[in-house]
N, C-alpha and C positions, 0 to 999 in steps of 0.2 A: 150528630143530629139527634134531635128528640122526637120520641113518639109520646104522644099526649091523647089518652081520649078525650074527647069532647068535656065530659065534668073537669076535667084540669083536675084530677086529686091527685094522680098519679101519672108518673114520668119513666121513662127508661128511652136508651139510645137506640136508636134502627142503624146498622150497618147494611141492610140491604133491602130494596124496594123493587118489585117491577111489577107493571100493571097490566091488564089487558089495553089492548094499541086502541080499541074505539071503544073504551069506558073508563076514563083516568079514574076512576073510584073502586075498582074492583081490583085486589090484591092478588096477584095469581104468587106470587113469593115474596114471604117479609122475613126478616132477620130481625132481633131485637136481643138486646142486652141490658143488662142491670141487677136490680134484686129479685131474689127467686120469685117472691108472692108479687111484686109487680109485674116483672113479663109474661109470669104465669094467668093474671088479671086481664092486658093486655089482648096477649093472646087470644084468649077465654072471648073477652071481646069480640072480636073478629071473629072467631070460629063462631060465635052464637049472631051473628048478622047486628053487631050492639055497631059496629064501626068506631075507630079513632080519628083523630086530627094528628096532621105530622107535617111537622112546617122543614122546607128543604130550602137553602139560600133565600129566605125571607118568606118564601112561596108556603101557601099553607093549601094540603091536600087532605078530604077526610075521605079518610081509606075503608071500607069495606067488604065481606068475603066475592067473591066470586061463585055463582052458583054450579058448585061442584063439590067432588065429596074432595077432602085433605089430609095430608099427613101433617103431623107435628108431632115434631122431635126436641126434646130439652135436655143439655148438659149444665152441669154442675164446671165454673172456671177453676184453676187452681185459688183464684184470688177471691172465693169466694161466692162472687157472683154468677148469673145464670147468663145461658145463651141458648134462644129459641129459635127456630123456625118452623114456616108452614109453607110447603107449597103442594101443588094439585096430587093427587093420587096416582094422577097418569104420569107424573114423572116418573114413575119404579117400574123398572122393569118389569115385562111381563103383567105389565097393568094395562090396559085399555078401556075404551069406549066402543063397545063393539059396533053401537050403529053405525059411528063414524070413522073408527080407525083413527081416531083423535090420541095423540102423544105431547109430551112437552120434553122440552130440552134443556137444559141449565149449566152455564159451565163458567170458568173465567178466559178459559183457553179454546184459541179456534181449533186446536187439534182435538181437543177433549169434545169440543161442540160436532166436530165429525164423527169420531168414535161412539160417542153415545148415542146420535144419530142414528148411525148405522143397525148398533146392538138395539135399539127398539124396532126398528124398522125389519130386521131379522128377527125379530122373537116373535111378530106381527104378521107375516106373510109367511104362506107353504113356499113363494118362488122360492128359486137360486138363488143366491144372494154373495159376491163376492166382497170382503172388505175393501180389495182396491179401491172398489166404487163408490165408496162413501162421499168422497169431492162431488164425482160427477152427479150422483142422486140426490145431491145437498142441495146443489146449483138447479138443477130442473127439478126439484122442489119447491125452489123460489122462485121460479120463473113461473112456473104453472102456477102460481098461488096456496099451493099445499103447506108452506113453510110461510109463517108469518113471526118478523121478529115483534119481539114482546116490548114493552116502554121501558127502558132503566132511570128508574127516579133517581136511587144511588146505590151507592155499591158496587164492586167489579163484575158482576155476574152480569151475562147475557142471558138470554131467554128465547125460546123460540116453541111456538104451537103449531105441531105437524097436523097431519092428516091427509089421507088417502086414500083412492079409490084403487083398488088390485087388479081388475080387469082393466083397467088406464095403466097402471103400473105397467103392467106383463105387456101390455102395448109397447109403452115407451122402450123398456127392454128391447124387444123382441125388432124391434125398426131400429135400435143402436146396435144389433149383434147385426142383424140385415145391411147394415150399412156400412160392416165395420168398422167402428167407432173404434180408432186406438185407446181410449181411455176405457174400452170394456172387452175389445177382445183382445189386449195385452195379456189376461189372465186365462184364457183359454188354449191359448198355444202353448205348443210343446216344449217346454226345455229341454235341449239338448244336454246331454249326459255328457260330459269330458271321458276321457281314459284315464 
């Protein structure tokens, strides 16, 4: 697929797009490849609020940043060519929004999309926090609306924008231990030791 800004001068390929879910024009992670000083252009674009055009199955979307801060990373291919991306700051570990407790997610794999889940979601909260629980916190994430999936324009990548309140948290908790919820107090019980 082509990413094109709006001048048309310059061209490189987007392997991966995905946008905020009620603003198809805001990039929350873009992938682009081609020549160095073109995706580097590109990019440069975006990052400074210039916005591109990027047409996906006939479909032409003009893409620009998301008001937040980002990261961008560029390698060098063996083939010569470059590969970029940007996505939000909150995706790195041990990055946050403190007003909000705002995280994002990125993966290709739903195992990975739990796992990293979780490890922000523990790097973010003084609770307890057992890995088991990543399924079940994933799921009443989405349920309560704290977990919204992100648009995938293309690319394998899913996306997801957490956020939580800690006092509802340590709630939700605290009524699944009271309830005993198998899927939370399976890790509190005692293993029994063999001989």
């Amino acid at each position: 697929m082509e990413l094109v800004p709006f001048s048309g001068s310059i061209t490189a390929y987007c392997s991966g797009l995905i946008i905020e879910p009620h603003d198809e024009e805001r990039a929350v992670f873009l992938s682009a490849c081609g020549y160095q000083t073109t995706v580097k252009a590109i990019m440069a674009r975006v990052l400074e609020g210039m916005g591109v055009s990027i047409k996906v199955g006939g479909q032409a979307y003009y893409i620009e940043r998301a008001q937040r801060g980002y990261r961008y990373e560029m390698n060098r291919l063996p083939s010569g060519l470059a590969h970029a991306i940007i996505f939000p700051l909150e995706a790195l570990p041990g990055t946050m929004n403190e007003e909000t407790n705002e995280f994002f997610v990125f993966s290709e794999r739903r195992q990975n999309i739990l796992d990293r889940f979780f490890r922000h979601l523990d790097a973010r909260t003084e609770l307890p926090l057992h890995p088991s629980w990543s399924g079940w916190l994933f799921q009443r994430f989405k349920n309560i609306g704290w977990a919204k999936e992100l648009h995938t324009i293309m690319g394998p990548f899913r996306g997801f924008q957490c956020w939580f309140n800690t006092e509802e948290l340590k709630e939700l908790i605290s009524k699944a231990i009271q309830s005993k919820d198998p899927k939370i107090v399976e890790c509190l019980r005692r293993k029994e030791v063999r001989p």
